[in-house]
LUMPADREN-941742 format. One line per 3 residues: their letters; for each residue x, y, z of C-alpha. Coordinates in nm, 2 decimals, m for minus. Each point is the difference from the previous one (the first is absolute). Layout:
<atoms>
A) X/Y/Z ~ ...
</atoms>
This chain:
<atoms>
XXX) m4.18/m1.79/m0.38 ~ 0.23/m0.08/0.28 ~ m0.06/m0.13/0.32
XXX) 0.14/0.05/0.34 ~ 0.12/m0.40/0.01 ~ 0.20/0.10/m0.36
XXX) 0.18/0.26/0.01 ~ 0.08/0.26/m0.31 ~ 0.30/m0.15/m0.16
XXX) 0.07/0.34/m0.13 ~ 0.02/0.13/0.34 ~ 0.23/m0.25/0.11
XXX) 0.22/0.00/m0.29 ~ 0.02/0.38/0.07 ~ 0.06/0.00/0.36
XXX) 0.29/m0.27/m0.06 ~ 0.21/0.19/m0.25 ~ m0.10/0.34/0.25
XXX) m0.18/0.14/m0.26 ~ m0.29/0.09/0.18 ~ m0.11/0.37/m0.01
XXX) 0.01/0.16/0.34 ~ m0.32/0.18/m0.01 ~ m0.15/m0.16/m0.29
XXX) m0.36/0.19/0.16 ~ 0.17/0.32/m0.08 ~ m0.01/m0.09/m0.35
XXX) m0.29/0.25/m0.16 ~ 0.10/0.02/m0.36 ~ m0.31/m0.08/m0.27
XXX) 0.23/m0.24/m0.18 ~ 0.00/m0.25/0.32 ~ m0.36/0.07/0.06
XXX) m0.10/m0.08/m0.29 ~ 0.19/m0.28/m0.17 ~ 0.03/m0.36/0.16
XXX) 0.35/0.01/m0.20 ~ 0.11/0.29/0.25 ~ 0.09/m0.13/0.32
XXX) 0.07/0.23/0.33 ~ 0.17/m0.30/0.20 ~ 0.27/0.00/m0.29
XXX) 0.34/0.22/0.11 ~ 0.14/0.00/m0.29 ~ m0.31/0.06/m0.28
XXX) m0.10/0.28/0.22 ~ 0.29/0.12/0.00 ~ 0.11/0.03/m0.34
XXX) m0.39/0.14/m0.08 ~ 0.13/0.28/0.22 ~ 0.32/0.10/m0.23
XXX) m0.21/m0.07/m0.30 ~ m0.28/0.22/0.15 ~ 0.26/0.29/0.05
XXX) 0.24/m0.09/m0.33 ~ m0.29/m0.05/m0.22 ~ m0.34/0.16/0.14
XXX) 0.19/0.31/0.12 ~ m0.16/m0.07/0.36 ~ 0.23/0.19/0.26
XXX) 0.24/m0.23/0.22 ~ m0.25/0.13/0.32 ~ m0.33/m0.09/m0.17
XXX) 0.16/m0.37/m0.17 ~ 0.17/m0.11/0.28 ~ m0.33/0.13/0.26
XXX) m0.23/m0.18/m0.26 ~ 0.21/m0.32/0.01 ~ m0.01/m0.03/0.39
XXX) 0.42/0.10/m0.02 ~ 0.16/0.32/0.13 ~ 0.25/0.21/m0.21
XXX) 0.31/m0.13/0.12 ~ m0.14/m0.34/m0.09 ~ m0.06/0.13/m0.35
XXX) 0.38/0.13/m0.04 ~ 0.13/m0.29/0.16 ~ m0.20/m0.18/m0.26
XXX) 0.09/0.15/m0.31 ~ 0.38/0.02/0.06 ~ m0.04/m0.39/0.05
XXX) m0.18/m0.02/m0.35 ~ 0.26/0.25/m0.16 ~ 0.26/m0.23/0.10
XXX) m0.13/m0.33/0.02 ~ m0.34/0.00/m0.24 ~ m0.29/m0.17/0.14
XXX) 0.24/m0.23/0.24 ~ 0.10/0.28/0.18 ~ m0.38/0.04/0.17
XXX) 0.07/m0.39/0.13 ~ 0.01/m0.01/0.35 ~ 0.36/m0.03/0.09
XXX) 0.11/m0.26/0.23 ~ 0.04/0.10/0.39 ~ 0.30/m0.05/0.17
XXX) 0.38/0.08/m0.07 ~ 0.10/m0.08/m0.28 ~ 0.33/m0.16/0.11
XXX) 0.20/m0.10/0.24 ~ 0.05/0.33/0.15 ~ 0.13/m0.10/0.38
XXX) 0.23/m0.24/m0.15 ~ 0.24/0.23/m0.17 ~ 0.34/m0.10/m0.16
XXX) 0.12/0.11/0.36 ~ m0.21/m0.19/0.21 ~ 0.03/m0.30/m0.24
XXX) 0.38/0.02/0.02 ~ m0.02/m0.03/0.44 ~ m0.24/m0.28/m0.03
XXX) 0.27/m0.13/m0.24 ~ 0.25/0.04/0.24 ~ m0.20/m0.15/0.27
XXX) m0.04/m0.31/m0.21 ~ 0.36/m0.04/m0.08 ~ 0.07/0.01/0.38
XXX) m0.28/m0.25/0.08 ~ m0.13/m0.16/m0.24 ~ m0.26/m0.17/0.23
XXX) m0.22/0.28/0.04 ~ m0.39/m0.01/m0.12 ~ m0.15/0.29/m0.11
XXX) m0.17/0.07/0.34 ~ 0.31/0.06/0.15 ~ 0.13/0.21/m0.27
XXX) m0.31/0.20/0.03 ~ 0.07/0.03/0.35 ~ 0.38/0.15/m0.04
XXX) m0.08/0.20/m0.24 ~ m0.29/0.15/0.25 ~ 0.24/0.02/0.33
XXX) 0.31/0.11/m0.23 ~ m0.18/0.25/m0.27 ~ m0.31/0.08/0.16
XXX) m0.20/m0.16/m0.31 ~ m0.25/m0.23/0.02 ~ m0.05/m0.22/m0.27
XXX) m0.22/m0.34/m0.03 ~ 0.25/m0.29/m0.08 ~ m0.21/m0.14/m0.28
XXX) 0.12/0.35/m0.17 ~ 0.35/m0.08/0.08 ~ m0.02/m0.37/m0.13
XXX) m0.19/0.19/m0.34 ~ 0.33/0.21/m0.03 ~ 0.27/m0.26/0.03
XXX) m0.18/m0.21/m0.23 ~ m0.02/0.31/m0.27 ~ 0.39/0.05/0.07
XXX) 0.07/m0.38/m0.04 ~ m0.19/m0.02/m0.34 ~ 0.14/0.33/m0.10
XX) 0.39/m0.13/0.13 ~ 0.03/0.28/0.20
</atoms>
């Protein structure tokens, strides 16, 4: 049994990786009820219990993804993840961009040219010309980030 003082390691492991069901209350099908394997907190089992519910039990998208605390947009989203990517594909994807995507070729090429003009300047100020000249605010740890990658990359 756990105790306030320790908390579920399951829990935790599942809140880290975001893998947390957002309404895991909502969750009212038997199988969760009334199996300790079954788990409501878990994203990504209840999740794929709803395709396999709809694939396999013939349930209708409104009645798997209502029984599995999801709506139907969340069930379509869902299985075109698993049609692409198998059972990886109901992983929590990371937030965030995925890339550098202020710091274009373009951009990269003025801060370039900035460099080669004064090669002196720190990051901060190159944040700060490229916010007074391009109207673009960007923190100068990205900017350090990106010359590194072009440096490694001999760009």
């Amino acid at each position: 049994m756990t105790t306030p003082s320790s908390p579920d390691p399951k829990l935790r492991e599942l809140r880290k990786r975001a893998a947390l069901h957002p309404h895991p209350e909502k969750v009212c099908d038997e199988l969760f009820a009334s199996h300790e394997f079954f788990d409501p907190r878990d994203a990504i089992q209840t999740k794929y219990e709803m395709l396999r519910r709809v694939r396999v039990d013939g349930l209708s998208v409104s009645r798997a993804a209502r029984r599995l605390g999801f709506s139907r947009p969340t069930f379509y989203k869902a299985r075109a993840a698993f049609e692409r990517d198998g059972l990886a594909g109901l992983l929590p994807a990371k937030p965030g961009p995925r890339a550098a995507h202020k710091l274009s070729p373009e951009v990269m090429a003025f801060v370039k040219e900035l460099l080669d003009d004064e090669p002196s300047l720190t990051a901060s100020e190159l944040a700060e010309r490229l916010r007074v000249r391009l109207d673009l605010v960007v923190h100068p740890r990205s900017i350090e980030r990106a010359l590194a990658r072009d440096e490694k990359r001999g760009s």
